[in-house]
N, C-alpha and C positions, 0 to 999 in steps of 0.2 A: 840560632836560626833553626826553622823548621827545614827534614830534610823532603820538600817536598817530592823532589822528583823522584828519589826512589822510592817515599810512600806509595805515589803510582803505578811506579815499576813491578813490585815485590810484592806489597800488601795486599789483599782479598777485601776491596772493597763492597758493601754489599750490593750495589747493584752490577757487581759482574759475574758471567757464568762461572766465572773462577769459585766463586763463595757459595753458589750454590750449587755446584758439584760438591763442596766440601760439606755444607749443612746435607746435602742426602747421603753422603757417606755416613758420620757420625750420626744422622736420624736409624741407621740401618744398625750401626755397629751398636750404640747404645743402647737400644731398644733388643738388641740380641742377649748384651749380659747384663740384662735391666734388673734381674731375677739376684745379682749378688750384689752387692750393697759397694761393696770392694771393688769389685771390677766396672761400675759404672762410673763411680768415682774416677778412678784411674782413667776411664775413657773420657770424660769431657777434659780430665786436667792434662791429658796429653793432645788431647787436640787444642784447646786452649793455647798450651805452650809452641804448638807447631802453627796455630794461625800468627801469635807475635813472632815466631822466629821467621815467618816470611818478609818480614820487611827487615828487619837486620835479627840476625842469630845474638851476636853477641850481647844483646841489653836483652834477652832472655837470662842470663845471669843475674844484670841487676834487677827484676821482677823478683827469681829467687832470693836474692840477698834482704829485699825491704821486705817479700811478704815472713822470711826467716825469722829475722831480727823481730820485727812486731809478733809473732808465734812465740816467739821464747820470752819475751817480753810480758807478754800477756799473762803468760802463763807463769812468770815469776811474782807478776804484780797479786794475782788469785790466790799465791800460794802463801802473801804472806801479812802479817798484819800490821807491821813495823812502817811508821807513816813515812819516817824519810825511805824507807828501801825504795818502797812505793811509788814514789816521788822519782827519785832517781830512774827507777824502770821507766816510767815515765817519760822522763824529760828522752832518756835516750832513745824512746820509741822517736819524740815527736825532733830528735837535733837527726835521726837518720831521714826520716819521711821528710822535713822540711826542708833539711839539708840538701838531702839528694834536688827537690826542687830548687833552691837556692844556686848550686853548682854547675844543673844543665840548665837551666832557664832563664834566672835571674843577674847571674856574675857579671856575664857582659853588659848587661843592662844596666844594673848599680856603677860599675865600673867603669862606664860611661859617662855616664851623668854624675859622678864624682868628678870626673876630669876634666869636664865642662863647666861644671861648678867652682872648683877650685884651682884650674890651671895647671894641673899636672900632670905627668908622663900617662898615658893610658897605656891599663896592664888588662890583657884579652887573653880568651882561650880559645887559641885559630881553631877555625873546621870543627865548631862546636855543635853535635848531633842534640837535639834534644828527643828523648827516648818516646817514641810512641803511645797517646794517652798518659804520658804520667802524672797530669794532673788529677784525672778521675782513678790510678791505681793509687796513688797517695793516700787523697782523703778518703778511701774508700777503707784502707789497709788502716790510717792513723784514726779513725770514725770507731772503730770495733776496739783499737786500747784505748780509747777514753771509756767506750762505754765498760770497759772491767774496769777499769779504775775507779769509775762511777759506781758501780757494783750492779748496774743496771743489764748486762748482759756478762753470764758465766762465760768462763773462758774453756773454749774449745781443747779437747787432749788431743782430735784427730789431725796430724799433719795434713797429709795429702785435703784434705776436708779443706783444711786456712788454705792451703796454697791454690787448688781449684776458685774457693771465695773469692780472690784477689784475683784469679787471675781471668775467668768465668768469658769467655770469649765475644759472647754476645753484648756484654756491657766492659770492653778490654776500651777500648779505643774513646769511644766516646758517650757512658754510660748507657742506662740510667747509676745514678751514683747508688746504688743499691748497699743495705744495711745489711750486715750480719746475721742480725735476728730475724731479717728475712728473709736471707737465701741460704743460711747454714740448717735449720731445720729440716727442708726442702729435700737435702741431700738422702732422709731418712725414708724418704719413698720414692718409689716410681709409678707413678700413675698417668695416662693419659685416656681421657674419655674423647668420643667421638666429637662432641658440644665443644670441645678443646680442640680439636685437630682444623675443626672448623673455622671456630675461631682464630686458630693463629693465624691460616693463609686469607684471612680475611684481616687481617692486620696488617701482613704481608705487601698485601696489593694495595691499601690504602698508602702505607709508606713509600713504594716504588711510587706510585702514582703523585704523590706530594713528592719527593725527590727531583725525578726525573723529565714529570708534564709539566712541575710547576718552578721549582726552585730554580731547575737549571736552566730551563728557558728564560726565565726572566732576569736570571744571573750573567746568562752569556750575549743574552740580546737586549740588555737595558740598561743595568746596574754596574757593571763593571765597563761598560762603555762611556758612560758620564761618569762615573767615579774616577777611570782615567786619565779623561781629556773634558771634564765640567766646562772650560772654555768654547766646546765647540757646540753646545747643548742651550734653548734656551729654558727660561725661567718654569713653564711647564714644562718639558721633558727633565730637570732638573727633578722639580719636585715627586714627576711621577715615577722617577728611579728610586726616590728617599722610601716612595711606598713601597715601590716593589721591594729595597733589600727588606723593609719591615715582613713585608710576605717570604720573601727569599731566605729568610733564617729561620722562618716561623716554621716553615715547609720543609726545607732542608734537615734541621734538627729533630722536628717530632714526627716525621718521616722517617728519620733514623731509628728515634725510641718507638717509633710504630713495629721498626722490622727488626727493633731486637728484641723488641717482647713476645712479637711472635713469630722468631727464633727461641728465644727462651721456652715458650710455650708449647712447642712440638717439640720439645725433650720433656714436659712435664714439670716447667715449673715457670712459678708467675712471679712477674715484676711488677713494681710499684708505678704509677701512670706518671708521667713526664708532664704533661700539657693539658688543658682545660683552657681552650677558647680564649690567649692571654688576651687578645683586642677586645674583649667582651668587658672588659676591667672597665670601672668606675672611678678608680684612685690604683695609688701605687702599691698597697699595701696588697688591697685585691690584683692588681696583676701578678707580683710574686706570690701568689698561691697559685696562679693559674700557667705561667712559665716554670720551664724549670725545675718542675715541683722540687725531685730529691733534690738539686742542690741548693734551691732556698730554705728547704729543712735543716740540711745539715749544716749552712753558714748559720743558720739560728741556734743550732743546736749546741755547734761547739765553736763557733766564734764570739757570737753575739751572747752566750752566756755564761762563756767561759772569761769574758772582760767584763760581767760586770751587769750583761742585761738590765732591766727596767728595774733601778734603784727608787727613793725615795724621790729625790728630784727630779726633773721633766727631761732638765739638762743633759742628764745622764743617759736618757734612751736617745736623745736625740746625737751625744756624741757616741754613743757604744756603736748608734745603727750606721752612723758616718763612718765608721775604722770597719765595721764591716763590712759595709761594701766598697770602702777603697781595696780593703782586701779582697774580697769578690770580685773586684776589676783584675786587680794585677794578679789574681790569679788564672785569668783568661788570659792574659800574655804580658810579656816583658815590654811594658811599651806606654808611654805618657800617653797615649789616646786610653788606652783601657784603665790608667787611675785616672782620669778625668773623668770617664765613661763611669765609672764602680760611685767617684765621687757626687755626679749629676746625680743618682740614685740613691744616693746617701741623707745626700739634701734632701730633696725628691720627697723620699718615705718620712721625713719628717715632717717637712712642712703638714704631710699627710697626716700624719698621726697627729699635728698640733690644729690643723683642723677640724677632723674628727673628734677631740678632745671638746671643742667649742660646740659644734652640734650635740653632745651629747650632755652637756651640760644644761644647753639653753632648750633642751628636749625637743630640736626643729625635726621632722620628718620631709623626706626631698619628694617633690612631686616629679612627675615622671619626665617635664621638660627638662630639670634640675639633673637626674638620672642620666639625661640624653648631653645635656652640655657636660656634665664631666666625664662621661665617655668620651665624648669627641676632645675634650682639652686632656686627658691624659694620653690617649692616641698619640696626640701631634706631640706633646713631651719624651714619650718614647722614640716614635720616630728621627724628635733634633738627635735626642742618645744614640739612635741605631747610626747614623751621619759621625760622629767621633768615632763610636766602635769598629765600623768598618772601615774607614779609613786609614792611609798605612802611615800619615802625620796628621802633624796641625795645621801644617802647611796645606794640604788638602782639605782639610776640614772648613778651612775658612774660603778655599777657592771654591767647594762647595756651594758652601751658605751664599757666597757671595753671587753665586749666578740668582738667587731665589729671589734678587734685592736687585737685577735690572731690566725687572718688570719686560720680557718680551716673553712672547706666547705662541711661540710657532708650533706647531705639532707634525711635522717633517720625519721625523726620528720616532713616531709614536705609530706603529703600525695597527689597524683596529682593531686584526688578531689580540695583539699583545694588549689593549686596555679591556676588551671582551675577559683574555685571563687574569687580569689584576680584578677586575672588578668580580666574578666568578670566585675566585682564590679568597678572597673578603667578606662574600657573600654566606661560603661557607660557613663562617663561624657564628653565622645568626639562623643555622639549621635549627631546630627543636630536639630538643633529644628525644623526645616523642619519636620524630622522624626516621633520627641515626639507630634508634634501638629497632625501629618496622624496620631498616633497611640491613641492619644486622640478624634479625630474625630470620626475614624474605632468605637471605644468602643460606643462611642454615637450612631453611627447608627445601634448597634447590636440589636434585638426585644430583648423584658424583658426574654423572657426564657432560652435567651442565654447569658442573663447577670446574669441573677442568675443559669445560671451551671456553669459559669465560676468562680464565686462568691463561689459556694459550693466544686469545683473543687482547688480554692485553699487554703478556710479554711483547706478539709482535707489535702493539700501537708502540708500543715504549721502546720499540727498537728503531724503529724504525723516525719515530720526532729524538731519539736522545744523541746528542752529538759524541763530544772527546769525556772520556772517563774525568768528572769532575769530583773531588773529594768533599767527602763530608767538611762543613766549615767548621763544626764542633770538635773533628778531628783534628784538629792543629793545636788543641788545647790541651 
């Protein structure tokens, strides 16, 4: 189990003034001993360790223990040329990172459904905390020894350097699942330009405002009210919750990667983009570029190519992409809606890719109706997925679906507010970048006082429409 309530309690989420008292502390202290290489290090990596110790201290040890073991590991696999040593470094990097997942996340889960499956005694581990983000400290910590074992990234000699990398506060919780070769360079400078400062609180505000105006309103007043009680909902307000959670995660999560990158970015350093417009997808293959990004990179990287990737036969990619993303499911949580959810998308990108395979064969090019209808039929595929994913069984899943199928259309439950923001929220993603770059320029060349009314102008809107502290939903993962 997720320890919900005292994530709320303890933890510094980012839309509270709690966390942004602490981002201007560390923007102040960091920027003091920006000048020694040492002592800047040392300051994000104890602020880091004291933003995880607010929601429980004690699994601050095991952050230390896995980013540890992967440090020495790494650095034993660099040192030597001997293929089984190697190997073995290896395996024990990938039996502690798995394992540790395996033991808080998983046990109960398997152990369950063992016992359901087979009719015997179920063996649990009561009052099981699952540790804060350890899904994204995992693969973030077991991503950088593959890549030395690969030989494709040197291994690091600075301790503190590895253990800041894993532990990097801004992507602790809930990414972006950032690379090695990205953020350990980074560590060698301290730079922030003005073009930068701008830019992050202008990242800032877009993320709160996806958050706060959008995620959680239509979280607290749609989606989780038909998800529920689907029974008291009909067939439209049904379906217009399916869209909202599609918006409601959309918003919620790159919202988050909005305000951690620029978090990251007013200490001086940049993160890899999370999101590209994923509704704007054509097929499945183009939406996972456009969601998600770092971790549809890195399931490709070292899942889907570490089993095997696109062999000789067709077969092959289409079973390697299936155990990927069942993998990619259950590793959103311990729970048969997310490897149903990982499996629908498994399928999903293949049939895609055997598709795609056929057009490019018979050399057809799509006209722009063609364009327009596989947007809207991959839309609605995602959306059935987002309907298993969010839900907390199957048993819900199908009470769901089931309202969609007794055709009544009342719109009682649909206040015009809330379809004006779904439909706004949607709208969005068919801006021009044309557009977003005039309106990212504009903001830049506004003088400071008009960036900070704008800045105060819309902490107060966002205080005063945001209700009860609702968590990241990424965060649970």
């Amino acid at each position: 189990m997720t320890d919900a309530d005292g994530l709320n309690t303890r933890a510094m989420l980012f839309t509270t003034s709690k966390y942004w008292l602490f981002l201007t502390i560390i923007f102040f202290l960091y920027w003091s001993v920006a000048k020694r290489r040492r002592s800047r290090v040392l300051c994000i990596l104890l602020a880091s360790y004291y933003f995880y110790a607010l929601w429980n201290p004690k699994f601050v040890l095991l952050l230390l223990v896995i980013s540890t073991i992967d440090f020495l590991t790494a650095r034993g696999i660099a040192s030597t040329t001997t293929f089984a040593l190697r190997r073995a470094l290896l395996c024990t990097s990938i039996a502690t990172d798995i394992g540790t997942l395996i033991v808080f996340k998983y046990f109960n889960f398997f152990s369950t459904s063992f016992t359901t499956l087979l009719h015997t005694r179920s063996l649990l581990i009561e009052d099981l905390v699952i540790p804060l983000g350890l899904s994204f400290i995992t693969f973030r910590s077991l991503g950088y020894v593959i890549d030395v074992y690969r030989k494709t990234t040197p291994a690091t000699t600075r301790y503190f350097d590895y253990l800041t990398f894993v532990a990097f506060f801004p992507t602790l919780i809930a990414g972006p699942v950032v690379r090695s070769k990205e953020l350990l360079p980074q560590f060698e400078r301290a730079e922030l330009s003005n073009e930068q400062g701008v830019e992050a609180i202008f990242l800032i505000l877009t993320g709160l405002i996806k958050k706060v105006a959008i995620a959680d309103m239509i979280g607290s007043n749609l989606v989780d009210r038909v998800f529920d009680q689907p029974q008291l909902y009909s067939s439209l307000e049904t379906l217009a919750a399916i869209y909202g959670y599609a918006l409601q995660i959309y918003c919620d999560f790159s919202g988050y990667s909005d305000i951690a990158i620029g978090s990251a970015l007013l200490l001086g350093f940049k993160l890899p983009t999370n999101f590209n417009s994923p509704y704007r997808a054509q097929n499945l293959r183009d939406f996972w570029k456009r969601w998600h990004i770092t971790l549809s990179n890195w399931l490709f990287d070292y899942v889907y190519i570490s089993i095997g990737g696109l062999r000789k036969r067709r077969f092959n990619l289409y079973r390697n992409l299936f155990l990927t993303f069942l993998i990619g499911g259950l590793w959103h949580g311990a729970a048969w809606t997310f490897v149903i959810w990982g499996g629908l998308h498994g399928l999903g990108l293949s049939v895609s890719h055997w598709w795609n395979g056929r057009r490019v064969t018979h050399g057809k090019r799509s006209s722009w109706l063609v364009k327009a209808v596989c947007t809207i039929a991959t839309f609605h595929f995602i959306c059935l997925t987002w309907i298993v994913f969010r839900a907390e069984s199957l048993s819900q899943v199908f009470a769901v679906i089931k309202r969609l199928t007794v055709f009544q259309f009342s719109t009682g439950n649909l206040p015009t507010s809330l379809v004006l923001l779904l439909l706004a929220g949607f709208a969005s993603h068919w801006i021009p970048n044309k557009t977003l770059n005039a309106v990212r320029s504009g903001w830049g060349w506004l003088p400071s006082p008009a960036q900070a009314l704008v800045v105060l102008s819309v902490a107060f809107g966002l205080y005063y429409v945001s209700g009860a502290e609702v968590q990241f939903i990424y965060g649970n993962f």
